[in-house]
C-alpha positions in Angstrom: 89.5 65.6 63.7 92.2 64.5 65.8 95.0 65.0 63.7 93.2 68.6 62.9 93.6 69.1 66.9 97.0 68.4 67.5 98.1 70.4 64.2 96.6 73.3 65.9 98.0 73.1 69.7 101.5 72.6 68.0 100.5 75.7 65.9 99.8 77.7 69.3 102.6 76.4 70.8 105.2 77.4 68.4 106.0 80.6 69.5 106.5 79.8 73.2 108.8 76.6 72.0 110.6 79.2 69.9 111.0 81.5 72.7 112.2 79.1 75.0 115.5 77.8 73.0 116.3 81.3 72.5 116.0 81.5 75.9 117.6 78.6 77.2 120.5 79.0 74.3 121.5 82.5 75.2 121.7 81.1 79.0 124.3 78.3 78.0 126.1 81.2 76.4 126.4 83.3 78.8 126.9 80.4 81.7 127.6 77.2 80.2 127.0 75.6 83.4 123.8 77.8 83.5 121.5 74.7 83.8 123.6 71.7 85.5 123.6 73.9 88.6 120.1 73.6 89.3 120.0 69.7 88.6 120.9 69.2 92.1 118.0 70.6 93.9 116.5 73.8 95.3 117.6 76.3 97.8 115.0 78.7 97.2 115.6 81.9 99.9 112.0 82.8 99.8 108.6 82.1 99.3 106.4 84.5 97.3 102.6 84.5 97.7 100.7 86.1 94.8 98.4 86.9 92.3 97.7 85.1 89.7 98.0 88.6 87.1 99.5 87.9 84.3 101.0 91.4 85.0 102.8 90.0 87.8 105.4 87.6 87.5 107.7 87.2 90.7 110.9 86.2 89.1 110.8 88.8 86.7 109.6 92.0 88.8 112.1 90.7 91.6 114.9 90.6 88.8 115.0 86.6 90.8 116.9 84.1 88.6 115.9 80.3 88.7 116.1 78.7 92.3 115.8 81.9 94.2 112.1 81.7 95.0 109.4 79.3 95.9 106.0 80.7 94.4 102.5 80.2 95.1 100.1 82.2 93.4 95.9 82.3 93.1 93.2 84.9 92.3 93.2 88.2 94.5 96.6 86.4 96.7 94.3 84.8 99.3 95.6 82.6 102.4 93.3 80.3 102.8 93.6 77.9 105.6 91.4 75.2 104.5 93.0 75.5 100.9 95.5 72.1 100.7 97.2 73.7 97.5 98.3 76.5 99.4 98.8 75.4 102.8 101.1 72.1 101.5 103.4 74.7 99.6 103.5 76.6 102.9 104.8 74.1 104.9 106.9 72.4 102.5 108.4 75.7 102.4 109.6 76.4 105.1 109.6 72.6 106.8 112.0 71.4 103.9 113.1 74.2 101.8 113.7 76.4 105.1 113.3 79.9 103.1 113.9 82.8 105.8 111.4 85.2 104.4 107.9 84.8 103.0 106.3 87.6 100.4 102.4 88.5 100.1 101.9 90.2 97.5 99.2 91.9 95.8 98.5 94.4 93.1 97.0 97.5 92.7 94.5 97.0 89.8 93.7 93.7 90.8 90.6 92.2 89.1 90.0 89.6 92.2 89.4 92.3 94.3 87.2 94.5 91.9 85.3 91.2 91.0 84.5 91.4 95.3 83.3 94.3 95.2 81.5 93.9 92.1 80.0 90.8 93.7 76.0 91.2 94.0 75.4 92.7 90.7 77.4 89.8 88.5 76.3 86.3 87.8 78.9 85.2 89.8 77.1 85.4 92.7 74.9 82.7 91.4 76.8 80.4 90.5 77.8 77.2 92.7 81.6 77.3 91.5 84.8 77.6 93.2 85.6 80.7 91.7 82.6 82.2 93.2 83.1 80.5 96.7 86.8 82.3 96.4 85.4 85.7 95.8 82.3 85.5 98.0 85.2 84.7 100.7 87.3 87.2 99.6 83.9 89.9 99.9 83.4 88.7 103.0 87.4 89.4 104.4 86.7 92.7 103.2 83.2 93.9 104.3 84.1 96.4 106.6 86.4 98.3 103.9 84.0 97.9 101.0 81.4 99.6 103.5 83.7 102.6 103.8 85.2 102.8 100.9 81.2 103.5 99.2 81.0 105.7 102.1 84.6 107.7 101.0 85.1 111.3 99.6 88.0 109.6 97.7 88.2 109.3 93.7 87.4 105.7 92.9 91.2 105.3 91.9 92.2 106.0 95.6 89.1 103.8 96.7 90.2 100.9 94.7 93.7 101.4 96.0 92.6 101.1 99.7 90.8 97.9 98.8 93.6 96.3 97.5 96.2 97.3 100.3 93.2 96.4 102.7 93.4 92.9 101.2 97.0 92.9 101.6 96.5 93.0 105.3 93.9 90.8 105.9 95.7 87.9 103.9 99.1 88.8 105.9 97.1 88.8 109.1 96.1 85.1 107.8 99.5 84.5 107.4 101.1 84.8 110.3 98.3 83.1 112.1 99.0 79.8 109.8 99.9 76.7 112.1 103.2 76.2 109.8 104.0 79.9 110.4 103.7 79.7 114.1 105.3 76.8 114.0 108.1 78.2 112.7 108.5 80.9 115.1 107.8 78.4 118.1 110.7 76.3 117.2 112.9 79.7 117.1 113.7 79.7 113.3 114.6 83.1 112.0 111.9 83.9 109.6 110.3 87.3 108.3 106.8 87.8 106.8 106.1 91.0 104.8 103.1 92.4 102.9 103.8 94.3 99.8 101.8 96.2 97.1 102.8 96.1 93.4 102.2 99.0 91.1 101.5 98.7 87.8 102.4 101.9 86.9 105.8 102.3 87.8 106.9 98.6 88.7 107.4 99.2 92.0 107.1 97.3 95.1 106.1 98.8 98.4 106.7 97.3 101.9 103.0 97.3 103.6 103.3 95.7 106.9 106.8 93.5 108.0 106.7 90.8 110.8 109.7 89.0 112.0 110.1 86.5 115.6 113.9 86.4 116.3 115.5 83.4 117.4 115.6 83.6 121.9 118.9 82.9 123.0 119.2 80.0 125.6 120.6 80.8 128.7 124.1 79.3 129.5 
């Protein structure tokens, strides 16, 4: 039974192995120092808050190589600041890695955010799981636009859309209210926060909502 197992994850696993020394070979051929470069550390300039879509890889939607970003991604791209996953990546972000820009991202289409709205009529909302304590919290961030997005003239498309750019804001306003964020803006670092929407459709991104603190000049 064992060896039955193991024949079978290799099996699965073929194709991605394959993939990856056709990857990492074509790398070394193009830069043969492709690799020893990042043995040295990281110098990510950003760090990229997401979704956990498949459909949404940052590195490859950013055209980012290796070493460019820092990347945290969960269901429906939710700051949570209880979460210790999340708020340990924030802070070693920008308390080591010292990015200069953070990126919350979200999707259009995003299954987090139709699973909130969705809520009440799934067995979801029975179960005692954190996936259901994640979405009940994400429901309950976006309450008020739920309420008028069943109230809206608009096609369900358009609705949906709202939802998801609505999330966008409430999880930047989370953000920029995190202790590590503040902290970093207290102590004059240069640092800017944006909120962006990706689209499926075209593979676009779209700037939603930008914050940035400037460093205050000392007086002579």
């Amino acid at each position: 039974m064992v060896s039955k197992k193991r024949e079978f994850n290799l099996t699965t696993l073929k194709p991605l192995l394959a993939k990856n020394r056709s990857w990492a070979t074509l790398r070394r051929q193009r830069h043969p120092q492709y690799f020893r470069k990042h043995t040295q550390g990281q110098q990510p300039h950003s760090l990229w808050i997401g979704c956990s879509d498949s459909r949404v890889p940052a590195e490859v939607l950013t055209g980012s190589s290796p070493g460019e970003l820092f990347v945290h991604r969960n269901i429906a791209n939710m700051v949570v600041a209880d979460d210790d996953n999340f708020m340990s990546v924030l802070q070693y972000a920008l308390e080591y890695l010292r990015v200069s820009r953070i990126v919350l991202c979200g999707h259009y289409g995003c299954g987090g955010v139709q699973a909130a709205v969705n809520l009440p009529a799934t067995g979801l909302s029975h179960e005692d799981s954190a996936l259901s304590r994640r979405i009940t919290a994400l429901r309950q961030s976006l309450s008020p636009h739920i309420a008028a997005a069943q109230n809206s003239e608009a096609d369900e498309n358009t609705r949906q859309n709202q939802l998801v750019e609505a999330n966008v804001l409430a999880q930047f306003a989370h953000l920029i209210a995190c202790e590590p964020v503040q902290k970093a803006w207290r102590d004059g670092i240069e640092l800017d926060v944006f909120g962006c929407v990706y689209d499926l459709h075209t593979g676009h991104l779209k700037e939603l909502i930008h914050h940035h603190a400037r460093v205050q000049e000392t007086s002579p």
